[in-house]
N, C-alpha and C positions, 0 to 999 in steps of 0.2 A: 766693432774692432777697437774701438776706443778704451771701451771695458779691459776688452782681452789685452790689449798692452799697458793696464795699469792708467789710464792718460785721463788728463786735467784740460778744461776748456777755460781759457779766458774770456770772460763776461765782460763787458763794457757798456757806462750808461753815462748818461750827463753827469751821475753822483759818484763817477768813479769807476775802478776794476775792481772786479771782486774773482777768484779762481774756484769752482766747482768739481768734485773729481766724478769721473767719468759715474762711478757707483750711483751718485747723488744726482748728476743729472739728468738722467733719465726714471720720472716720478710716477710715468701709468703711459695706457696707448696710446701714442702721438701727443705726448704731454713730457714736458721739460721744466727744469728747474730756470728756463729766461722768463723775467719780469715782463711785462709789453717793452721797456724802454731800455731792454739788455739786445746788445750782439754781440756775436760771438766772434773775436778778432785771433784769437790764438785757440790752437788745439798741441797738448803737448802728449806724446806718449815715449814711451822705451823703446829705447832702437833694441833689436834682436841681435844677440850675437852673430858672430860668420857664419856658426856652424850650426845653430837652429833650425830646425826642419819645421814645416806650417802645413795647413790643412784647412781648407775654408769647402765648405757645402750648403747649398740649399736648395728648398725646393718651393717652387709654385707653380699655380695651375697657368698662369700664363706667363711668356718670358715682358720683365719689369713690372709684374705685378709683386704686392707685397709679398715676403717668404712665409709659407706655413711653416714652415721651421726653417732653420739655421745651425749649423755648428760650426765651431773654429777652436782650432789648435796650435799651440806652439809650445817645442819643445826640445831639447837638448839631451845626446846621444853620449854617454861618459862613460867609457869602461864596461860598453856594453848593455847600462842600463840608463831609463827615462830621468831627465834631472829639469828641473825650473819650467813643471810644464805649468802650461794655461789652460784652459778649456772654458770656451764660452758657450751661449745657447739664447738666439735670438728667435721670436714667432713663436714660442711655448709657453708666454705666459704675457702680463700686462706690460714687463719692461724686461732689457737682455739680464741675463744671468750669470754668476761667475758658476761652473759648473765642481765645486773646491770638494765634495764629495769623491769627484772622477780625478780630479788632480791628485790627493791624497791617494787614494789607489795606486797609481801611474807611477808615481812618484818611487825612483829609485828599484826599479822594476824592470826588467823587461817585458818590450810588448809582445803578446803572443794572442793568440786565439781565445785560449782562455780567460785571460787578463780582460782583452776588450770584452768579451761576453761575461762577466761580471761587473765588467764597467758598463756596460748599454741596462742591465737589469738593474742596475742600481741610479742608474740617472730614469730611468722610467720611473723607479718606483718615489723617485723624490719630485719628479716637474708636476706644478698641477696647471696645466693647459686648458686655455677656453675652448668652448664651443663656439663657433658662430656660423654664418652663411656658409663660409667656405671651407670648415674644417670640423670635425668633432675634435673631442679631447683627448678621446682614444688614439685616435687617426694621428693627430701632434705630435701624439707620445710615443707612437710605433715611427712615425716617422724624424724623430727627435736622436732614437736608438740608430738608427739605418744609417743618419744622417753623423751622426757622433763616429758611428762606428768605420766609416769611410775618412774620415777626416784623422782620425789618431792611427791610421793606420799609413795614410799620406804624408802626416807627418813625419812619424818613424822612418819611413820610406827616404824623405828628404834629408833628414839630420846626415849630418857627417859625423862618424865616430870621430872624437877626439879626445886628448888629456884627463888628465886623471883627476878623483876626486880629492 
């Protein structure tokens, strides 16, 4: 979520603070940009507008086990069409994603059927997802689409139409 709102973590060590953005700190699976002698005292990210609609999905084989995938959305309803969306994508690869391929789409659009079914084909054909015990890579990527595509439609769903561009 950190990613998805743009957000910075404050670092703190005997040598000082140092600020990490959300992109940077997350460097591979279960691996971060903290030193051993860094914590994490601040977490900053962007407040959502009023009228922002949001979408959060995931899925795993058991409840609080890690997510095979993840999607999250946020986005903004203006004149009828999609404005300042987000689109992240957690479990589809070594660290989360900005999904900026799908945002660009979205973006200044409306959402419709087609729209997201070009949007879920183009976010398959760009994630490259591991294999491991619990997932193939296929399996990720079909369920990456499923999961995107419930999530931007959530969102839509919540925005409030408001003001003009």
């Amino acid at each position: 979520m950190t990613l998805l709102l743009n957000g910075s973590m404050k670092l703190t060590s005997k040598d000082g603070d140092r600020t990490v953005s959300a992109k940077d700190f997350f460097v591979g699976s279960l691996v971060t940009a903290l030193a051993p002698e860094d914590l994490v005292t601040e977490i900053e990210i962007d407040a959502l507008p009023s009228n922002a609609g949001w979408g959060f999905a995931e899925f795993s084989r058991r409840h609080g086990d890690y997510a095979l995938a993840a999607a999250a959305v946020t986005l903004q309803k203006v004149d009828g069409v999609a404005t300042n969306v987000r689109v992240a994508m957690m479990g589809v690869g070594e660290v989360p994603v900005r999904a900026s391929i799908v945002e660009s789409m979205l973006e200044g659009h409306e959402i419709n059927g087609a729209l997201t079914d070009r949007a879920i084909d183009a976010i398959r054909a760009e994630l490259e997802p591991t294999t491991d015990l619990n997932a193939s890579a296929d399996y990720r990527r079909h369920l990456a689409g499923a999961l995107l595509q419930r999530t931007i439609l959530q969102a839509w769903q919540k925005a409030a139409p408001g003001g003009h561009v």
